[in-house]
C-alpha positions in Angstrom: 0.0 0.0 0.0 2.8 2.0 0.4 3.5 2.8 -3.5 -0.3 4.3 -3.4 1.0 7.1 -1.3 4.2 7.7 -2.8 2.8 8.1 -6.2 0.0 10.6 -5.2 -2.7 8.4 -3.3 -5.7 9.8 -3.2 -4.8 13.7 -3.8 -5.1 14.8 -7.0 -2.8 16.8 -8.9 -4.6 19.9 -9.1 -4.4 20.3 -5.2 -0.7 18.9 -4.9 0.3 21.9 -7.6 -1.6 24.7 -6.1 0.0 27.5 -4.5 -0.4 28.3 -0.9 -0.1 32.2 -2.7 -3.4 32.2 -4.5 -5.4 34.7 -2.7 -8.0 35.0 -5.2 -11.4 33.7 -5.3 -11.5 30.6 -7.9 -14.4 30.1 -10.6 -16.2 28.3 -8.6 -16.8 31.1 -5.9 -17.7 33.9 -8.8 -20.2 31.9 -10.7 -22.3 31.7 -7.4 -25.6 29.8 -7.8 -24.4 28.7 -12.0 -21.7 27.1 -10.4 -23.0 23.1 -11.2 -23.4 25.2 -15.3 -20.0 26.0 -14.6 -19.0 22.5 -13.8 -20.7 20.7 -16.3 -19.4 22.9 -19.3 -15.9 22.8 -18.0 -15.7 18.9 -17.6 -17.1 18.6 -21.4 -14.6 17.6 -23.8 -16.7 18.6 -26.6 -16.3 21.9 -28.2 -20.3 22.7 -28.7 -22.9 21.7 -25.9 -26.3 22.3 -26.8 -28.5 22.2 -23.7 -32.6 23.3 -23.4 -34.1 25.8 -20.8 -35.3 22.9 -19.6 -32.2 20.7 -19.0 -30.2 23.9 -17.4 -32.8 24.0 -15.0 -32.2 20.5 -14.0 -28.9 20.4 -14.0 -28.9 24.1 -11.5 -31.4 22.6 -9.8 -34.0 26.0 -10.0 -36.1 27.9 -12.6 -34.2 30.0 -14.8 -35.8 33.9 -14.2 -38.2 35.4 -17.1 -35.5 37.7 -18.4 -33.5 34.2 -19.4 -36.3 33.6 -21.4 -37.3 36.5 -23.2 -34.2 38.6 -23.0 -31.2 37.9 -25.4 -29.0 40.4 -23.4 -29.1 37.6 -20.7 -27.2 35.1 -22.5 -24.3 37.8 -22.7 -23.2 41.0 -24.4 -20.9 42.1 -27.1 -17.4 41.4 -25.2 -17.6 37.4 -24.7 -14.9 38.4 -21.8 -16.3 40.7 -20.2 -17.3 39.3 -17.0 -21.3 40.7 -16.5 -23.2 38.3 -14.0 -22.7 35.2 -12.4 -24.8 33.3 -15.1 -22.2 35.0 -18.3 -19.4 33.7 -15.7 -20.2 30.3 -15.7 -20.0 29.6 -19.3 -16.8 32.1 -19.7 -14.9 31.1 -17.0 -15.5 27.8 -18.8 -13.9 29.0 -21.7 -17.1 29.0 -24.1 -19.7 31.2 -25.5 -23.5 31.2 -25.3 -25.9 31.5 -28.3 -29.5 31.5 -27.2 -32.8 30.6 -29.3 -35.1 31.9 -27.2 -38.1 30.5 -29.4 -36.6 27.0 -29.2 -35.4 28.0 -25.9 -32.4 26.1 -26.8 -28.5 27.2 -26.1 -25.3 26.4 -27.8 -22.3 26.8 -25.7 -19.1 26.7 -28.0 -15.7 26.5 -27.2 -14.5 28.9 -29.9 -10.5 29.2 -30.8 -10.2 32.8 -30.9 -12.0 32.7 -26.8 -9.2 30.4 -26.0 -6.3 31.9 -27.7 -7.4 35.4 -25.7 -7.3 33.6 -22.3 -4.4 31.4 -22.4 
């Protein structure tokens, strides 16, 4: 059992490599109550997710508000990195952009090269 330990156990490598020096809040704590959108479009490998109203609201675990519905300006602005509410956070901070059809209350979240190629 020894080796387990000695080759990284049960911690994973994201918390053996992080700096006792990062005062900052993380993703997690700025997306607030979009943080499970957050997780779920960060942990997909695929560079468009296409979700419904509906299944956002499952996966938050709440109704989205009206304005989500009817507004486009919800779904973002014009500057993809401009960091607007905790909703446009959780898909940026994931490193993707949000298209909204509000009559098929569908959305595309893409992963789009020039959005990475700004960040990195």
């Amino acid at each position: 059992m020894r080796w387990w330990w000695t080759r990284g156990g049960t911690i994973d490598r994201a918390s053996r490599c992080a700096s006792p020096f990062n005062d900052g809040p993380g993703p997690d704590a700025q997306v607030g109550e979009y943080q499970l959108l957050y997780k779920y479009l960060r942990d997909r490998y695929a560079n468009r997710v296409v979700l419904t109203f509906g299944e956002i609201e499952d996966l938050l675990g709440f109704a989205l508000p009206g304005a989500a519905r009817f507004q486009q300006d919800w779904w973002g602005g014009a500057d993809p990195l401009a960091s607007q509410s905790p909703q446009s956070d959780s898909w940026t901070l994931a490193k993707r952009t949000a298209t909204a059809n509000l009559s098929a209350q569908v959305v595309v979240f893409d992963r789009g090269n020039g959005l990475l190629a700004s960040t990195i």
